[in-house]
C-alpha positions, 0 to 999 in steps of 0.5 A: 075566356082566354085573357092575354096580359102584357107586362105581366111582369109588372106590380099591377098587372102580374097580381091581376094575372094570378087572380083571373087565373085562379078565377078559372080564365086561361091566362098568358102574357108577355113581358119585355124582359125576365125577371124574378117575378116572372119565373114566380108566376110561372112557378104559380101555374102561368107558364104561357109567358113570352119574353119580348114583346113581339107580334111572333110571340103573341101569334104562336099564343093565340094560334095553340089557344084564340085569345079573347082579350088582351089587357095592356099597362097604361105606359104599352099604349103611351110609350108606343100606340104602334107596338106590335102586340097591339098592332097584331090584336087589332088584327086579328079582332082582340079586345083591347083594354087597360087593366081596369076593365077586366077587373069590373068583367071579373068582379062581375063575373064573380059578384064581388064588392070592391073596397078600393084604396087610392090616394097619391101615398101609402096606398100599397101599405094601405091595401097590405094592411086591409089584406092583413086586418081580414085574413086575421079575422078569417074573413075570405077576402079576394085581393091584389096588392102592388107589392109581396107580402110575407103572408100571402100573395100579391094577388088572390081570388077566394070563391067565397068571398064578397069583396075585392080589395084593390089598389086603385091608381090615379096614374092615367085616370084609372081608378075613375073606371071604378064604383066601388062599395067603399073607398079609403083616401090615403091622401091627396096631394098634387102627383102626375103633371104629365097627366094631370097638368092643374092642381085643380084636375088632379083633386076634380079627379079625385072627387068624380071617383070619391061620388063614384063610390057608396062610401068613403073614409078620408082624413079632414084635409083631403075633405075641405080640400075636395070641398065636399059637403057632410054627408052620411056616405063619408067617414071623415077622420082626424090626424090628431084623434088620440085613438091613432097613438094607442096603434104601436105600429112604427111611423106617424104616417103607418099609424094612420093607414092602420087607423083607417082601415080599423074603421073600414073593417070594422065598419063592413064586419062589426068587429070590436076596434079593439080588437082589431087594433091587437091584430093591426099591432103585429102587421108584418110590413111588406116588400120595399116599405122600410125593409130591412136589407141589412144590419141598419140598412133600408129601404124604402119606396118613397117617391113623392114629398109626403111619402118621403116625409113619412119615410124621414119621420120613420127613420128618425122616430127609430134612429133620432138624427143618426140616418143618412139617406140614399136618394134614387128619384123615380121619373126626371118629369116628378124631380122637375116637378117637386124641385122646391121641395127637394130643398129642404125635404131632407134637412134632418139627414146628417149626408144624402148620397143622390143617385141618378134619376130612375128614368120611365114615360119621361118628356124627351124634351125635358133637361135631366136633372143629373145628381149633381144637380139635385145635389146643388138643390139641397139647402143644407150645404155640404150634406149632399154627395153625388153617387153612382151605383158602384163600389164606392157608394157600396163602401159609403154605405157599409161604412155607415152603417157599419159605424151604427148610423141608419142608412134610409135608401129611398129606391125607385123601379125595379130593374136597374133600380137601387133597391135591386142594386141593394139586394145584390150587394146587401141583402141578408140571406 
């Protein structure tokens, strides 16, 4: 079967690219510009990938080799329900679907499991952490993570494994095309208005996909929240259990993710949770979690309140009150969205530099919030700095950190985005 993956490119879809590849399907795709990633799947065999998303270029493809499906990100179809791949595969009588059935098809295809992770935050670091926790045990593990990992590769398919470890998005109601063998729910927290526009919706997505799975372990908040009744399929845990501490992984929050999938592997393999804590103890991190891109300089992919919560109770954990923050938002619609908690989501920083808005599915009809808008918004007056991507914030930031302050940038995206921007100017080679 040849599969054809548009946005190859992208965090979800590339990782998903590998894993079919290495599952024995012929694998193409395009994406709609170049990119690191890119040229990293092409060094990883998938050298069948067009830049720019055109019917010319998906043509010449399924002309050397038919195409039998062609699998698209959520945004192809809300950003452009005529683009001309799709225009070109209805055509032409290709399967068309998001990334979700070709999953279900492939782990069909090779009898895996899936244990999924979902939740409004800390699902990426989640998933990195279940990936860590099995390959530390030596038990085969098929994967895909939304992010780089240091000790393996965004996405993997071993022939001798029984499980697939996924990162299952609420964006779009994704993660409900999913019956998993387990669930772990990082946390529940109203997000995607544009998809989800009632607090009520959201968490009734959440408890279809939670009925949809054999077994699930979640945190006491998000069970009351979804108000579901005990039953021996749930492993419900509690934030205050003193077993988390004995974890020395930095962060409240990573604690906690770590916490949980102790139980999960500890639950499916019977490995002692002890031991499992020593391995979890030496967990490396990964790409744009508190990552280190120069002397005191960071960031971070923390994006919704709670995440920028645990972000802020990370840095302060290491560096008291001595940070400042660099303030990136990911989506115009979210920033409206969460405007009350930007006021005082960052009272503990002694400056916060606010960039603009990293912009993507964003409403036309929606003002922007400028930075000096969110700047205005800040409780704590004075402490907020309206920035740009130039010289001057480079200089602010060196300075900074420079002067042995902790500089916590909260990046967005990837293109054009701040952490890209950080990695030009400051990353340690």
């Amino acid at each position: 079967m040849h599969i054809y993956f548009s946005g190859i490119g992208g965090t979800g879809i590339g990782p998903l690219a590998l894993i079919a590849k290495e599952a024995g399907y012929e694998v193409s795709g395009s994406d709609i510009k170049d990119s690191g990633y890119v040229r990293y799947l092409q060094a990883h065999g998938i050298d069948r990938i067009s830049i720019g998303q055109d019917a010319q270029s998906i043509e010449k493809l399924h002309t050397l080799k038919p195409i039998d499906w062609f699998v698209h990100t959520s945004a192809l179809t809300i950003e452009n329900p005529d683009a001309p791949e799709i225009v070109f595969c209805k055509s032409h009588n290709i399967k068309i679907t998001k990334r979700d059935e070709i999953i279900n098809q492939i782990m069909a295809d090779k009898h895996l499991k899936m244990i999924a992770v979902a939740g409004t935050h800390g699902k990426t670091t989640t998933t990195a952490m279940l990936v860590w926790l099995f390959k530390q045990i030596g038990k085969p593990i098929s994967y895909s993570v939304g992010t780089k990992l240091g000790f393996g590769e965004m996405g993997e398919y071993r022939a001798d494994s029984k499980f697939f470890i996924y990162e299952a998005d609420e964006y779009d109601r994704n993660f409900l095309a999913f019956h998993p063998f387990m669930s772990i729910i990082t946390g529940i927290d109203w997000d995607h208005p544009d998809i989800y526009p009632t607090r009520q919706e959201y968490e009734s997505a959440f408890g279809q996909f939670i009925e949809q799975t054999k077994w699930t372990i979640f945190w006491q908040p998000d069970f009351d929240k979804i108000k579901l009744v005990a039953a021996e399929k749930f492993l419900v845990l509690e934030k205050t259990d003193p077993s988390i501490e004995s974890i020395i992984l930095p962060g409240v929050v990573n604690r906690q993710n770590a916490w949980q999938v102790i139980q999960a592997v500890h639950a499916i393999t019977a490995e002692p949770i002890d031991e499992l804590i020593d391995y979890m103890d030496v967990f490396p991190g990964i790409s744009r979690r508190f990552e280190q891109i120069a002397a005191n300089v960071y960031t971070d992919y923390a994006h919704t309140p709670e995440k920028i919560r645990g972000a802020l109770q990370l840095v302060s954990e290491i560096a008291g009150n001595n940070f400042v923050v660099v303030y990136e938002g990911l989506h115009n619609l979210r920033q409206n969205f969460i405007k009350e908690d930007l006021r005082h989501l960052f009272d503990g920083a002694k400056k916060v530099y606010v960039v603009p808005t990293y912009l993507a599915r964003e409403d036309p009809k929606q003002a922007i919030l400028t930075p000096q808008d969110i700047v205005n918004l800040l409780s704590v007056p004075g402490q907020g700095t309206p920035s740009q991507l130039d010289e001057n914030l480079k200089n602010a930031i060196k300075a900074q950190a420079d002067s042995g302050v902790t500089v916590l940038c909260l990046t967005a995206g990837g293109s054009g985005s701040l952490d890209e921007w950080l990695r030009q100017q400051f990353l340690i080679n």
